[in-house]
PDB file of N, CA, C and O in Angstrom, chain B, residues numbered from 101:
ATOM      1  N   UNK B 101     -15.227  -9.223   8.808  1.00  0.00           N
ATOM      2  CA  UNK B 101     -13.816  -9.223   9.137  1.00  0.00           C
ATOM      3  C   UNK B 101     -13.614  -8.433  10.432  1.00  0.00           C
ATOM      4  O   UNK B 101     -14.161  -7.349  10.632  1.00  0.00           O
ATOM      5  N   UNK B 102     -12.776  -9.056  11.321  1.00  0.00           N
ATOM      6  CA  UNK B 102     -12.774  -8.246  12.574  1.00  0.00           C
ATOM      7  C   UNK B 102     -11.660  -7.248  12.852  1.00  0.00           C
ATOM      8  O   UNK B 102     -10.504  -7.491  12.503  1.00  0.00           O
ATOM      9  N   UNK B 103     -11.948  -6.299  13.382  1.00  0.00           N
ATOM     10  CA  UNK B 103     -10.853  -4.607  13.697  1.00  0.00           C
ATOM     11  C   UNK B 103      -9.835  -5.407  14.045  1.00  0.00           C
ATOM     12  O   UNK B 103     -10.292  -6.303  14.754  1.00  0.00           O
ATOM     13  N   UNK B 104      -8.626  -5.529  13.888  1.00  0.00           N
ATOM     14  CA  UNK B 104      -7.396  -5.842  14.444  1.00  0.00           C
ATOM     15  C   UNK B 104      -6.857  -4.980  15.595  1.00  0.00           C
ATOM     16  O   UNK B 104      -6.778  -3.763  15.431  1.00  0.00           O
ATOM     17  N   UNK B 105      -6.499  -5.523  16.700  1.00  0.00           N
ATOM     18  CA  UNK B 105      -6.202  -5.293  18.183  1.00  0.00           C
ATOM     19  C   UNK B 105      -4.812  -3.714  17.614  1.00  0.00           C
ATOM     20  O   UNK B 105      -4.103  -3.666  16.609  1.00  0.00           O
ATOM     21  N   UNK B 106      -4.907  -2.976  18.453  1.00  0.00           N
ATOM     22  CA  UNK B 106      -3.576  -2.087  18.582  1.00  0.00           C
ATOM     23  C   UNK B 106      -2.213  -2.599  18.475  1.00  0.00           C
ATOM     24  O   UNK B 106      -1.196  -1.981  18.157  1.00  0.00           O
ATOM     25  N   UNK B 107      -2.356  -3.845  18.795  1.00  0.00           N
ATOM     26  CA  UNK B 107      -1.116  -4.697  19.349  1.00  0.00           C
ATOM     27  C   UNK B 107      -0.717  -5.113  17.755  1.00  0.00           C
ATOM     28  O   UNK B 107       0.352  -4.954  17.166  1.00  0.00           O
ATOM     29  N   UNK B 108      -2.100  -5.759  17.242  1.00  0.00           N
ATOM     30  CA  UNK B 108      -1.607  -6.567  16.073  1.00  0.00           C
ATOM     31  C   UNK B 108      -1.506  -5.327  15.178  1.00  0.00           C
ATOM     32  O   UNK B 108      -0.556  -5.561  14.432  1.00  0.00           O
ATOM     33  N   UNK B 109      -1.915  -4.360  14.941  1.00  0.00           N
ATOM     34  CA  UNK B 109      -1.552  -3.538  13.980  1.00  0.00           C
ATOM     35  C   UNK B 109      -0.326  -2.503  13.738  1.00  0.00           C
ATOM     36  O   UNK B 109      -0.038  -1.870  12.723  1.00  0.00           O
ATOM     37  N   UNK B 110       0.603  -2.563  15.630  1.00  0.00           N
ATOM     38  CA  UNK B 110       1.168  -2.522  15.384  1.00  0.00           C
ATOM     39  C   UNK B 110       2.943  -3.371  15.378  1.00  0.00           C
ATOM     40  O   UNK B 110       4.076  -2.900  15.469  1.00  0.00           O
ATOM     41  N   UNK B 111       2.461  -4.651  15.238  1.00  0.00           N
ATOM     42  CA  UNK B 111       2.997  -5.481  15.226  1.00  0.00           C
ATOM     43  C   UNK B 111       3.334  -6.116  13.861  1.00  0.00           C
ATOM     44  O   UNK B 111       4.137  -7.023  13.645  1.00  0.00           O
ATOM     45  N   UNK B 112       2.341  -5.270  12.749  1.00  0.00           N
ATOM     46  CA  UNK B 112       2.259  -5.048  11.492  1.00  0.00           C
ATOM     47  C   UNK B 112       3.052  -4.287  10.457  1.00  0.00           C
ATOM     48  O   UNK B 112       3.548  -4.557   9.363  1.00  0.00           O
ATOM     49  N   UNK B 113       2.950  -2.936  11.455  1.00  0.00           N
ATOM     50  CA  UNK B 113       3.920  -1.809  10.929  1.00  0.00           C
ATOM     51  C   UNK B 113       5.605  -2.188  11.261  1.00  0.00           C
ATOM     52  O   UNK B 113       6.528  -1.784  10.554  1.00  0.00           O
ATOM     53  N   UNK B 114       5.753  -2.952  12.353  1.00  0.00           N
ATOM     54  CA  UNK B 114       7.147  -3.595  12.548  1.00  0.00           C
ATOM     55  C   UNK B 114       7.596  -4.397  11.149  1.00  0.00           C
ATOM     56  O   UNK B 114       8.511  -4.289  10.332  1.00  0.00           O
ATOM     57  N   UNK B 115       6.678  -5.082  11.296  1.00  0.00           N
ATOM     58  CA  UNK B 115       7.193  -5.532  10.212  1.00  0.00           C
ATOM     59  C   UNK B 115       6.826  -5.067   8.471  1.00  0.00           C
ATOM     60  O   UNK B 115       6.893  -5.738   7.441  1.00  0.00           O
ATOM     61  N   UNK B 116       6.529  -3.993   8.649  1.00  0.00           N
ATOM     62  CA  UNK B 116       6.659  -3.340   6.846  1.00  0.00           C
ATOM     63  C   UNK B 116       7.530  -3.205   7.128  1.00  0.00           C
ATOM     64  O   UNK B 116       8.393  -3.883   6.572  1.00  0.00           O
ATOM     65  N   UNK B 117       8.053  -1.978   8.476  1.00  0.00           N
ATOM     66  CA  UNK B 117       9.220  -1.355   8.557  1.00  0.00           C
ATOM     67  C   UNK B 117      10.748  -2.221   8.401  1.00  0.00           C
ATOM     68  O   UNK B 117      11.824  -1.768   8.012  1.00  0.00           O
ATOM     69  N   UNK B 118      10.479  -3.348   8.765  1.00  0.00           N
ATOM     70  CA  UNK B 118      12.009  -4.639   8.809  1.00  0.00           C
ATOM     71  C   UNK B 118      11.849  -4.933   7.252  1.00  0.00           C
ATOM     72  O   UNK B 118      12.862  -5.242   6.625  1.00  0.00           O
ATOM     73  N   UNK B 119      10.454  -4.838   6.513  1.00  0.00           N
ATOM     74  CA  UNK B 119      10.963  -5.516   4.948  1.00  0.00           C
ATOM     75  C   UNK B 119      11.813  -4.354   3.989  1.00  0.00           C
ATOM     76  O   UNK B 119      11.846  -3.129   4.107  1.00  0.00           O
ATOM     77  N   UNK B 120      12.454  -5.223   3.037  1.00  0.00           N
ATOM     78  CA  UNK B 120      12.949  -4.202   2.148  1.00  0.00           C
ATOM     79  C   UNK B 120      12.540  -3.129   1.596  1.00  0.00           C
ATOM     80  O   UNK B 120      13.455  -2.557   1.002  1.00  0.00           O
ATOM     81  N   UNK B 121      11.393  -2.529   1.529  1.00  0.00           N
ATOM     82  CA  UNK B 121      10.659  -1.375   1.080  1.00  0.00           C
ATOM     83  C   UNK B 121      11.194  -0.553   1.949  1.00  0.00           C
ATOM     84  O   UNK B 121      11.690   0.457   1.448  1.00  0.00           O
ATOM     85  N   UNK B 122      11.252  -0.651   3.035  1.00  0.00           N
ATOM     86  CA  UNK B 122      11.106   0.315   4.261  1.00  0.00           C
ATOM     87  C   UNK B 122      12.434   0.333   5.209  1.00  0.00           C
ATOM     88  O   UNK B 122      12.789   1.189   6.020  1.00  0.00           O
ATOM     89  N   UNK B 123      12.932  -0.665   4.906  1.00  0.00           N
ATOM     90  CA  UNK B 123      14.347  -0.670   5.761  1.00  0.00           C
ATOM     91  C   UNK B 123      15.616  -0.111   5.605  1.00  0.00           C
ATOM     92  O   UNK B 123      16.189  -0.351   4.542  1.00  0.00           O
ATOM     93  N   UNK B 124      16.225   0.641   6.505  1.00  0.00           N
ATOM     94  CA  UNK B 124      17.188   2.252   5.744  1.00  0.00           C
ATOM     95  C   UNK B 124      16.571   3.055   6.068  1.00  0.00           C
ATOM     96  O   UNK B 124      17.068   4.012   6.662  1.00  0.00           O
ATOM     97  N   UNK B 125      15.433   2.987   5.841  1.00  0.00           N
ATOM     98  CA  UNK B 125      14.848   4.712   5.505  1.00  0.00           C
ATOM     99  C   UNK B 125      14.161   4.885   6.740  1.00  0.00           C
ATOM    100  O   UNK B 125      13.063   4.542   7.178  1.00  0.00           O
ATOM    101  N   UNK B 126      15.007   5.435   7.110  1.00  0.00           N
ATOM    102  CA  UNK B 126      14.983   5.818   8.781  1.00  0.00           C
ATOM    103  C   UNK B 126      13.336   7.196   8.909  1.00  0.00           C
ATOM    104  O   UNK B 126      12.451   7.513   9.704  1.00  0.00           O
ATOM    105  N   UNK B 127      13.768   7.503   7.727  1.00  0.00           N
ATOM    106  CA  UNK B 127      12.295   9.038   7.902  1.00  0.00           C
ATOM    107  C   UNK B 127      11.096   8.582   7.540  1.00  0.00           C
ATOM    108  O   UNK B 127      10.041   9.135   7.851  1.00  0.00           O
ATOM    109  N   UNK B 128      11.229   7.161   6.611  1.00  0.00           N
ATOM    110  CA  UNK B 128      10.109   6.916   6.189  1.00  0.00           C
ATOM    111  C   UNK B 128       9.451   6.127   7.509  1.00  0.00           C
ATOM    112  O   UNK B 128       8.327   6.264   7.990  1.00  0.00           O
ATOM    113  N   UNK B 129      10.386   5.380   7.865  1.00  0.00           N
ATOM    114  CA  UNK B 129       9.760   4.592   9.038  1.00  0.00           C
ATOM    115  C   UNK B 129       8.931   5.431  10.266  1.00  0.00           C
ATOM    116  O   UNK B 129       7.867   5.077  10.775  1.00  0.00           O
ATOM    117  N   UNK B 130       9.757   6.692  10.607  1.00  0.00           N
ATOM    118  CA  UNK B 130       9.476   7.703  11.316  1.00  0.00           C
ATOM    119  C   UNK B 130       8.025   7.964  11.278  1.00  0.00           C
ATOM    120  O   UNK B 130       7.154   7.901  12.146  1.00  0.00           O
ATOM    121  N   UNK B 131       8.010   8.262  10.080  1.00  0.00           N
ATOM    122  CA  UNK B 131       6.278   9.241   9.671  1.00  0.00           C
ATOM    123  C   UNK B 131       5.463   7.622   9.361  1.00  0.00           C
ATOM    124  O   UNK B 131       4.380   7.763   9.929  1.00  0.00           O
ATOM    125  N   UNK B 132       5.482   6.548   8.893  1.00  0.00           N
ATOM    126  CA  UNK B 132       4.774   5.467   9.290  1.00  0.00           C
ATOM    127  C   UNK B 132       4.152   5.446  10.563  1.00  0.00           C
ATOM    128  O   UNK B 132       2.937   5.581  10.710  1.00  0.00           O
ATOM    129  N   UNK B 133       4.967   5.277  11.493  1.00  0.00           N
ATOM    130  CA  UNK B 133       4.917   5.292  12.539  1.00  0.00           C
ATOM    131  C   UNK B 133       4.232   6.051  13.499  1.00  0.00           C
ATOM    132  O   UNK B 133       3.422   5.691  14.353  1.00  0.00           O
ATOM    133  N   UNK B 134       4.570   6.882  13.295  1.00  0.00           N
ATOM    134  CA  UNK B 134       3.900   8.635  13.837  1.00  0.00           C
ATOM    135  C   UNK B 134       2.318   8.810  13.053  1.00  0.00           C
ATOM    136  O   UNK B 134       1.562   9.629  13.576  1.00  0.00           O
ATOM    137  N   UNK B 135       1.838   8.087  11.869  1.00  0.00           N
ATOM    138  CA  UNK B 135       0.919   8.497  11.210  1.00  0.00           C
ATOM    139  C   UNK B 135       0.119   6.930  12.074  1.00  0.00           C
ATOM    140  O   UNK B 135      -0.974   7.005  12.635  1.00  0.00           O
ATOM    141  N   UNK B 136       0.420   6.456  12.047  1.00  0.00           N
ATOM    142  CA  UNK B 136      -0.222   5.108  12.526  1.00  0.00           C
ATOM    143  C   UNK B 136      -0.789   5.283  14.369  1.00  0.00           C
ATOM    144  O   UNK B 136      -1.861   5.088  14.941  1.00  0.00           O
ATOM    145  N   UNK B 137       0.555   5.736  14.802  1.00  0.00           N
ATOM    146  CA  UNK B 137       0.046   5.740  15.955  1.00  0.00           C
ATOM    147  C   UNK B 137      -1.041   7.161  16.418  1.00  0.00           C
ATOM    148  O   UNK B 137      -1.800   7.240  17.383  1.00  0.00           O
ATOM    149  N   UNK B 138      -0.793   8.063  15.451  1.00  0.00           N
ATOM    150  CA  UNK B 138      -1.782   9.073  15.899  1.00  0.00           C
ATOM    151  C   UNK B 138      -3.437   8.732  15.252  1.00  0.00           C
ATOM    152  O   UNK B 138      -4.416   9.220  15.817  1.00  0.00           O
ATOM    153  N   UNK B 139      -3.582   7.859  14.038  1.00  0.00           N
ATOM    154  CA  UNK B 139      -4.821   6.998  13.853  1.00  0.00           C
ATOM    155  C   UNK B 139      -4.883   6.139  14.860  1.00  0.00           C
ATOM    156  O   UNK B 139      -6.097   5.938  14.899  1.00  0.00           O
ATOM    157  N   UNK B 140      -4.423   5.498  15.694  1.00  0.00           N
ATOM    158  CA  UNK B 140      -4.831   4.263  16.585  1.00  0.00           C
ATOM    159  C   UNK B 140      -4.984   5.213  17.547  1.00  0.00           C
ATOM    160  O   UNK B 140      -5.535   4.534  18.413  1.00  0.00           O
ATOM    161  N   UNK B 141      -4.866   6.496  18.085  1.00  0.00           N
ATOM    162  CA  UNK B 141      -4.714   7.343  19.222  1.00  0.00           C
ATOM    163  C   UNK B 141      -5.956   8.289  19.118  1.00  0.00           C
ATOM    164  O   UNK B 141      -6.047   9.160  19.984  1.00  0.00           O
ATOM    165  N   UNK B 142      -6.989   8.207  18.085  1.00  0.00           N
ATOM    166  CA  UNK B 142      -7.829   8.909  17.395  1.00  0.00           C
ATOM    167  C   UNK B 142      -7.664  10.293  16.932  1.00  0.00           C
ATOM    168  O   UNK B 142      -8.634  10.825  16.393  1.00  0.00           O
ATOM    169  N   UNK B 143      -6.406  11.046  17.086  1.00  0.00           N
ATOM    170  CA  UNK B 143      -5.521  12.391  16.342  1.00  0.00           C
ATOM    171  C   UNK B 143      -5.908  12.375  15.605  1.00  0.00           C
ATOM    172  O   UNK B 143      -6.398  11.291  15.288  1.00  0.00           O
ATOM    173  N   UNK B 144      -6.047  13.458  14.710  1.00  0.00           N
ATOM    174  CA  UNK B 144      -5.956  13.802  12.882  1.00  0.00           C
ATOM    175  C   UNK B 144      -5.006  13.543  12.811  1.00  0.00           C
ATOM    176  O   UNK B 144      -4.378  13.295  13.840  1.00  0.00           O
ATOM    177  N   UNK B 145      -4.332  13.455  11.402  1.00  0.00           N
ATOM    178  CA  UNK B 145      -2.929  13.499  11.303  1.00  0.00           C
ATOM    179  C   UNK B 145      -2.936  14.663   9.949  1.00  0.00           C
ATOM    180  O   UNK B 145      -3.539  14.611   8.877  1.00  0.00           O
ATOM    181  N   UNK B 146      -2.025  15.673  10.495  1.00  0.00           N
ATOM    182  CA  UNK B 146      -2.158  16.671   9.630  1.00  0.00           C
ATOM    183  C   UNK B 146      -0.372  17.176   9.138  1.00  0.00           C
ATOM    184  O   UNK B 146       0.626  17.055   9.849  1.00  0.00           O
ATOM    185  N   UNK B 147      -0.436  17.721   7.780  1.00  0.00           N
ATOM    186  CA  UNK B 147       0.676  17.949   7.312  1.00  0.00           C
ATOM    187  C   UNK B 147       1.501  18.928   8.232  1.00  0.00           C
ATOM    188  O   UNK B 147       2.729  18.843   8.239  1.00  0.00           O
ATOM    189  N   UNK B 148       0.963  19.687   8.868  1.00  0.00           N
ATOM    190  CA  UNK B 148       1.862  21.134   9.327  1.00  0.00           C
ATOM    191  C   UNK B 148       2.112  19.856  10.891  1.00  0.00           C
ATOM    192  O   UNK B 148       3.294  19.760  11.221  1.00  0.00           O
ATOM    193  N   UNK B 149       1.298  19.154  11.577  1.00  0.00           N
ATOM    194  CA  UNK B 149       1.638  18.560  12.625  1.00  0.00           C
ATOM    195  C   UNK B 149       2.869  17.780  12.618  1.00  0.00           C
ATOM    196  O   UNK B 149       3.799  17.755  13.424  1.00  0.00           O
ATOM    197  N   UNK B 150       2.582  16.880  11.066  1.00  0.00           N
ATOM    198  CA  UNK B 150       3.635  16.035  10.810  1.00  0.00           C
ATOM    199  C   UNK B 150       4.964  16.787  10.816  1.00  0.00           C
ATOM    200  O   UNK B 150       5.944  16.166  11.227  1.00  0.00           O
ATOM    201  N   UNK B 151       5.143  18.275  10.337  1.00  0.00           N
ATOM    202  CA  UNK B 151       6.234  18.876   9.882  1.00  0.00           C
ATOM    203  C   UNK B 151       6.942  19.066  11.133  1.00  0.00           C
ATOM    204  O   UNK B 151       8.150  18.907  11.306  1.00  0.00           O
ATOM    205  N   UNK B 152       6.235  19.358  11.835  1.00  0.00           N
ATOM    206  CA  UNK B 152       6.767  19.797  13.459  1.00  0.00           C
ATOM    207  C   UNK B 152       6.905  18.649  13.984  1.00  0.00           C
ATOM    208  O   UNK B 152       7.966  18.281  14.488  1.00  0.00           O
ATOM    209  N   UNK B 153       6.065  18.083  13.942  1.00  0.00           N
ATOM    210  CA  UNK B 153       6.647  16.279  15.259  1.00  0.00           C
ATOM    211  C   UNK B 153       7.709  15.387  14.716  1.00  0.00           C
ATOM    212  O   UNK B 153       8.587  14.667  15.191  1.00  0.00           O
ATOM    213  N   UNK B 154       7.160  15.813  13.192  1.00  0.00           N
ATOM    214  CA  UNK B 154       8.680  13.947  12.805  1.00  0.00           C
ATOM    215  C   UNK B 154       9.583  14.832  11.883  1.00  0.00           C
ATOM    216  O   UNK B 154      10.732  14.450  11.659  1.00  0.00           O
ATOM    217  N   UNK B 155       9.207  15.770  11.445  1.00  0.00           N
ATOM    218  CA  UNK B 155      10.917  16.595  10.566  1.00  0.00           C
ATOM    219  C   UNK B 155      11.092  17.721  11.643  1.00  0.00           C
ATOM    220  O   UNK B 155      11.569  18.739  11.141  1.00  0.00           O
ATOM    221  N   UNK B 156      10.931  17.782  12.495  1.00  0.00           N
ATOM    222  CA  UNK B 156      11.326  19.309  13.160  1.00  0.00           C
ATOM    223  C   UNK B 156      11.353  20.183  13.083  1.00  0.00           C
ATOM    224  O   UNK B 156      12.157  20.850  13.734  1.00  0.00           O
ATOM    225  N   UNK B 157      10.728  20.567  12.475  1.00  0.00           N
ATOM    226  CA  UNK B 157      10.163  22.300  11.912  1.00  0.00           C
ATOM    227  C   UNK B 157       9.558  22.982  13.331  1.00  0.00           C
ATOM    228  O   UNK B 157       9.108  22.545  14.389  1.00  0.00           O
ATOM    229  N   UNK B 158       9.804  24.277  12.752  1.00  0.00           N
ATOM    230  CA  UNK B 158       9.235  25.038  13.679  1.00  0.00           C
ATOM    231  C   UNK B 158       7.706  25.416  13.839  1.00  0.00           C
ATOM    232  O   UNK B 158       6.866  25.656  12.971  1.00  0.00           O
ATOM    233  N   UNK B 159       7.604  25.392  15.260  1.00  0.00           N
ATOM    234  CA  UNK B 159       5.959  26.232  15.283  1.00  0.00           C
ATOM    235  C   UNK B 159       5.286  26.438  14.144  1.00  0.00           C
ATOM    236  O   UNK B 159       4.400  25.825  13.549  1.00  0.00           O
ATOM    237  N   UNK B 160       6.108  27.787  13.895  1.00  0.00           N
ATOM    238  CA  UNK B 160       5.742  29.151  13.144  1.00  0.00           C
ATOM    239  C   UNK B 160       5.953  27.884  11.126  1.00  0.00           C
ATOM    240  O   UNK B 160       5.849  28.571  10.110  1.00  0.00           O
ATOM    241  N   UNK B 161       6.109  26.901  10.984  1.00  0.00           N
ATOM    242  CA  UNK B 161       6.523  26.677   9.592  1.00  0.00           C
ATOM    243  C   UNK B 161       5.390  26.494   9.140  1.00  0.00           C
ATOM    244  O   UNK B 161       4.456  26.011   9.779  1.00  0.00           O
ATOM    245  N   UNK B 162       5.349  26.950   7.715  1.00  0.00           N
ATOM    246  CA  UNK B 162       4.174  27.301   6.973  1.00  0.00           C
ATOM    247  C   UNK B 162       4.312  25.647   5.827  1.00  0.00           C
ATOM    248  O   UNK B 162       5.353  25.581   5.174  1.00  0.00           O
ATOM    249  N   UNK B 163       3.587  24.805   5.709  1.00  0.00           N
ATOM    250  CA  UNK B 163       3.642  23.600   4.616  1.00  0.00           C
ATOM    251  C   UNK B 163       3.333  24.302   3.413  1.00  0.00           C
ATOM    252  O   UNK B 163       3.584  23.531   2.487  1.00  0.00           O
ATOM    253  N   UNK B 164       2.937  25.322   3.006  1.00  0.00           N
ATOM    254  CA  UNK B 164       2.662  25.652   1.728  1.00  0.00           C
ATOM    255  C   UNK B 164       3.757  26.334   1.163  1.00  0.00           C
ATOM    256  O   UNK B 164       3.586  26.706   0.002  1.00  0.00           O
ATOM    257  N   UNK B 165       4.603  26.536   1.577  1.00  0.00           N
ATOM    258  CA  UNK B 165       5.820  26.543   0.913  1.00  0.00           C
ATOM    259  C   UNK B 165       7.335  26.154   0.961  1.00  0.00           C
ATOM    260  O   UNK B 165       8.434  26.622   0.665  1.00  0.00           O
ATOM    261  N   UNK B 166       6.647  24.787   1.620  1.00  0.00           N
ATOM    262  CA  UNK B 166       8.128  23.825   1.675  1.00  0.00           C
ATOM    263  C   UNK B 166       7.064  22.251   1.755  1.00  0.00           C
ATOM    264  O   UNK B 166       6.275  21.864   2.617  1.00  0.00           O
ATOM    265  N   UNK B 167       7.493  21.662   0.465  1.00  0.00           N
ATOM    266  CA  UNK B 167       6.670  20.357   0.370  1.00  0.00           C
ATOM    267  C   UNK B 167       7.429  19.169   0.500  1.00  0.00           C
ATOM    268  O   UNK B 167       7.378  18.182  -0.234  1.00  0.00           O
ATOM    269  N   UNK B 168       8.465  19.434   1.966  1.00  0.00           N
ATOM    270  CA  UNK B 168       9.018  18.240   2.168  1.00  0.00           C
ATOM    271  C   UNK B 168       8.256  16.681   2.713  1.00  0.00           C
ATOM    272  O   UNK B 168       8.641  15.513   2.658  1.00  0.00           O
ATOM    273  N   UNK B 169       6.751  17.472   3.351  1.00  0.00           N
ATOM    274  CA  UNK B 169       5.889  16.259   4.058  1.00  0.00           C
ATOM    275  C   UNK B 169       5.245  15.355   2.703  1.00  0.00           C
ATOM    276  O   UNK B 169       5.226  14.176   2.352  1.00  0.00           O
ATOM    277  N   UNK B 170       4.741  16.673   2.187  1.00  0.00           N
ATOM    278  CA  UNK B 170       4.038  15.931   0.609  1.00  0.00           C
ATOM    279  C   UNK B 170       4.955  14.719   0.148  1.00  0.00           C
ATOM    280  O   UNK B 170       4.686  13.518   0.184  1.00  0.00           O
ATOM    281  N   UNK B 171       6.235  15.420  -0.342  1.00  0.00           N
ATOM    282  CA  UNK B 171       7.363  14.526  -0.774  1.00  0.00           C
ATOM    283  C   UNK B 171       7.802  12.957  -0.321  1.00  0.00           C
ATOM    284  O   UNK B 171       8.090  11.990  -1.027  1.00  0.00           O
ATOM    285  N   UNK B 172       7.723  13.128   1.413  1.00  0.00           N
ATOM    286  CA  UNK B 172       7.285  12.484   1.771  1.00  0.00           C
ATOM    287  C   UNK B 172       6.460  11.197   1.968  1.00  0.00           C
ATOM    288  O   UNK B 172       6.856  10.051   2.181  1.00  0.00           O
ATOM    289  N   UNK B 173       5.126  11.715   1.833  1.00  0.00           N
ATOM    290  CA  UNK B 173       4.166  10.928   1.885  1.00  0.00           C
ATOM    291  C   UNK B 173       4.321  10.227   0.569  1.00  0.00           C
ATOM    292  O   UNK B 173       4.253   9.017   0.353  1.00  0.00           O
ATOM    293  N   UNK B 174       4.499  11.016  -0.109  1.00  0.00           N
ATOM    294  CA  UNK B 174       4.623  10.357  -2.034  1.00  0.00           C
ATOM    295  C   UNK B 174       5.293   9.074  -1.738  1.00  0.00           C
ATOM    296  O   UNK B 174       4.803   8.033  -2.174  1.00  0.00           O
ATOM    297  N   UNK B 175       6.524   9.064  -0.935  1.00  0.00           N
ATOM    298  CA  UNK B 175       7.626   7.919  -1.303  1.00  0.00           C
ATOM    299  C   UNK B 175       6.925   7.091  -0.308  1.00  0.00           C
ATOM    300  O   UNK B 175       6.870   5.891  -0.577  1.00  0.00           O
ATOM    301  N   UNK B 176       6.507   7.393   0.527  1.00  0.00           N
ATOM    302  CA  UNK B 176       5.885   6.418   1.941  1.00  0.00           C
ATOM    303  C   UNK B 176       4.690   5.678   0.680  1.00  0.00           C
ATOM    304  O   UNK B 176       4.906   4.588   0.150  1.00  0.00           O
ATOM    305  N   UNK B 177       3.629   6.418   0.428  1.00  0.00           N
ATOM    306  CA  UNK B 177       2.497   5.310   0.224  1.00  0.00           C
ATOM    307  C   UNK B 177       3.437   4.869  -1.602  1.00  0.00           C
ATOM    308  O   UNK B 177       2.746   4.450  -2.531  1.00  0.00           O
ATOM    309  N   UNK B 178       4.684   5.031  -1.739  1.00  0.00           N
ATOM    310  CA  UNK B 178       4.920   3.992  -3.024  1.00  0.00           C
ATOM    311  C   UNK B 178       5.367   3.010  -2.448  1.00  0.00           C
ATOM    312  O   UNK B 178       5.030   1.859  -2.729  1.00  0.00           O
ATOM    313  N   UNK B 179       6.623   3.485  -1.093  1.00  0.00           N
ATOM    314  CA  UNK B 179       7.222   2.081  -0.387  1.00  0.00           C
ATOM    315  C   UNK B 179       5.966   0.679   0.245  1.00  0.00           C
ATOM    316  O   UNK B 179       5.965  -0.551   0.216  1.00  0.00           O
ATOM    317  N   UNK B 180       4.980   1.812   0.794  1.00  0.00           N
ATOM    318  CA  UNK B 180       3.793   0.608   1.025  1.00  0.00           C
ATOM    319  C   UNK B 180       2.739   0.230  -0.046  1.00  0.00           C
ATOM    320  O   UNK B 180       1.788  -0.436   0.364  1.00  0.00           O
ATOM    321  N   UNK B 181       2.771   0.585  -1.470  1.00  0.00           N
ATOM    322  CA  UNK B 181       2.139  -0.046  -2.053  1.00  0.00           C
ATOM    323  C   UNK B 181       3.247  -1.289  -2.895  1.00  0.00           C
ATOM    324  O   UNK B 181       2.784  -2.161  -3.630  1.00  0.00           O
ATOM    325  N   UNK B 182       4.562  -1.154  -2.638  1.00  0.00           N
ATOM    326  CA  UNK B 182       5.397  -1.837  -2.864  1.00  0.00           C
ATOM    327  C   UNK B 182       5.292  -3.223  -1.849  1.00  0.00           C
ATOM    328  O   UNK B 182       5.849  -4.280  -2.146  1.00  0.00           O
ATOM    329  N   UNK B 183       4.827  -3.114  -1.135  1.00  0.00           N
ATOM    330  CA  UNK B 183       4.696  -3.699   0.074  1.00  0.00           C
ATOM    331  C   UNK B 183       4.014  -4.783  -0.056  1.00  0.00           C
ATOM    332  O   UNK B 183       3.772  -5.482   0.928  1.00  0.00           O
TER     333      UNK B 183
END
């Protein structure tokens, strides 16, 4: 099976994001997005990064005691296994 182009994969995530799982949910689409393009960009994608780039947290915010990314991710991989 062959790697799918940048283009097509994310030409992919457009469209989870337009189906009903994902549409509205403006934060979920956000961190899709942001998690996808920092895998196609070869980034880690890490919880304290996520907290600061797509919810706006500060520098200094600690993920171990605010599990809004976790929370997060929970509803993201149910909306895409809904998918």
């Amino acid at each position: 099976m062959p790697v799918p182009s940048r283009e097509e994969v994310l030409t992919q995530v457009d469209r989870m994001c337009a189906s009903r799982e994902l549409l509205g949910k403006r934060t979920l689409t956000k961190l899709l997005r942001y998690i996808v393009g920092q895998v196609l960009d070869g980034h880690p994608v890490k919880e304290q990064i996520i907290g600061i780039e797509v919810y706006d947290k500060f520098a200094d915010w600690n993920p171990h005691g605010d599990s809004a990314v976790r929370v997060a991710m929970a509803k993201l991989r149910k909306s895409v296994k809904a998918y």
